[in-house]
N, C-alpha and C positions, 0 to 999 in steps of 0.2 A: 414693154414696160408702160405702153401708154395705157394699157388696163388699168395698170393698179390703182386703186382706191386715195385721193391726195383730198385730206380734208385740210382747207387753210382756211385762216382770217386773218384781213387789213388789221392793219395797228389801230389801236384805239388809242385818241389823242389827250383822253384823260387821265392824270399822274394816279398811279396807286402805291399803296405799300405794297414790298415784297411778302408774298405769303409765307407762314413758317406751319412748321406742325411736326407730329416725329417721324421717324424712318418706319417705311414700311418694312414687316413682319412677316415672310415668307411662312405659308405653313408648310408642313415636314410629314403631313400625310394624309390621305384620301389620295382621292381623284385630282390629279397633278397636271399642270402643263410648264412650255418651259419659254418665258418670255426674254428676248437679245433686245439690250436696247442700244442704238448705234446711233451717231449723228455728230452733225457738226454745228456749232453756235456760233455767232461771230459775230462781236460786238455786244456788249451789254450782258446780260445775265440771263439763262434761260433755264426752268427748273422743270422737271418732269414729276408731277404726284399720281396717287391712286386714292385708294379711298374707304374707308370703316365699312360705308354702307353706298357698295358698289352701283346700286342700282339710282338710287338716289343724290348719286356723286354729295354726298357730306362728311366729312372729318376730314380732312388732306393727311395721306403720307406719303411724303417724300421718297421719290426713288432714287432720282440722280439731278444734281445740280451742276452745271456750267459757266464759269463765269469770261467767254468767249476766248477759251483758248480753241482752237479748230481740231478737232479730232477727238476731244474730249471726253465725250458722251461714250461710254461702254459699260453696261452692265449686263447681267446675265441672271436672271431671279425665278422662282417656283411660282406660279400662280393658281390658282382652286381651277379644277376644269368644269365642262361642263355648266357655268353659271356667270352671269356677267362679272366682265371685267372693268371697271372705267379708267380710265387717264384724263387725266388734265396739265396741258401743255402749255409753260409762262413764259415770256419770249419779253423783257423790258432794256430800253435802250432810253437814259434820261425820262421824257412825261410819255414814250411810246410804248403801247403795251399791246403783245398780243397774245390772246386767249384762244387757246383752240380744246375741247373738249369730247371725247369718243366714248364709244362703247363695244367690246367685242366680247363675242362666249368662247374660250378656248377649251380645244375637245380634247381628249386624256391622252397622254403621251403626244402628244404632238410640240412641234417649239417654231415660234412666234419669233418675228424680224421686227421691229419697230424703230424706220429710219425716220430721223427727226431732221429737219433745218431750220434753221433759226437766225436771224441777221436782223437784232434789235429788234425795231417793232413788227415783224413779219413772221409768221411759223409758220410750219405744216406736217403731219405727218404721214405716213406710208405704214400697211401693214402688210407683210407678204411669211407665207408657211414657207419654211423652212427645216421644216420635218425629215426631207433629202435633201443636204445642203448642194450637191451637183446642179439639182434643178427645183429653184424657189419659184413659188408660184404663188396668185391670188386666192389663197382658197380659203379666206376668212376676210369679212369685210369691219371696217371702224363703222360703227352707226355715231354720223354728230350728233353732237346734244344741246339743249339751249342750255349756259349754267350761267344762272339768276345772280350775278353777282350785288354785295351789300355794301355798307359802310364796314363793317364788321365781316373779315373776311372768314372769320370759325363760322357765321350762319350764313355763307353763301352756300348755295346747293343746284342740283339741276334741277330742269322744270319738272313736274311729275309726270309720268308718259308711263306708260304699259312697255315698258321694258322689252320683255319677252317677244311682242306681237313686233316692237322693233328690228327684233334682232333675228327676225324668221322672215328670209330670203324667199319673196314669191318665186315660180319658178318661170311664171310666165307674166313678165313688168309689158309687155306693150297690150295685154286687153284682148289679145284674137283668140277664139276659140279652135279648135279642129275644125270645127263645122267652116268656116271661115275662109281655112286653105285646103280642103280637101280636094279641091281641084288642082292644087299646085304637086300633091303629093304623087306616088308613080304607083299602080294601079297594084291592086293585094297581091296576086298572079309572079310578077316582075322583082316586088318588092323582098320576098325570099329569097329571090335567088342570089 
């Protein structure tokens, strides 16, 4: 478990309004995924949105709202596959606020875990596949996001970023080529067998 992907953020010590906006709108056909949303909140209010315009986290809609009862948080929703997805995660406890913001592309037919905690001004979330619920595994990661927040919480958004080039998993993050370790490797001959 110590894999899995935990994008958190400290509380932020400046008072905001609570954000509103409408419920998000499942669509009911294409290329489908299937997002669990589970967690525990405790203390203050913590809400979970999405968003009109996924890539550029602006419009808020509402997924699931908590107002710290423990065990609370459970939903289960359709989401577009295939194409980003964002969340934005509100975590307020009195003037402490915290913001956490992701992005993931869910692939077709597949369903999605998204456990939450939340304890006043501290959140965090976790995303793990759950496609064989026997054995849930990391195979989809949250990319965080910076999101610009305003006075005017309708024209807050995320920063502008190439989305896609985000959201495409090198497959080799430490920089070595072949060339590199090909002494470490076991000689062609051996390596068949």
């Amino acid at each position: 478990m110590k894999s899995f992907r935990l994008i958190c953020l400290a509380a932020a010590l400046a008072a905001c309004s609570t954000m509103s906006g409408s419920e998000y709108q499942a669509p009911t056909s294409g290329a489908l995924a299937t997002l669990q949303i589970r967690g525990n909140a405790l203390l203050g209010r913590t809400d979970l949105y999405s968003f009109d315009d996924q890539r550029n986290c602006a419009g808020t809609r509402l997924l699931v709202s908590s107002t710290g009862i423990p065990g609370q948080i459970k939903k289960s929703l359709k989401v577009r596959a295939d194409e980003p997805f964002s969340l934005l995660l509100q975590s307020t406890l009195g003037s402490q606020r915290c913001t956490v913001v992701a992005t993931m592309k869910p692939a077709v037919d597949k369903s999605y875990l998204v456990d939450i905690r939340a304890i006043g001004g501290i959140c965090g979330m976790v995303l793990l596949d759950v496609s064989d619920p026997a054995f849930p595994k990391n195979g989809q990661s949250l990319v965080s996001r910076t999101y610009v927040q305003t006075s005017d919480w309708r024209n807050a958004r995320c920063k502008e970023e190439d989305v896609d080039a985000l959201l495409v998993r090198p497959v080799n993050r430490s920089g070595l080529k072949m060339s590199d370790i090909k002494d470490l490797l076991p000689p062609a001959s051996n390596a068949a067998k």
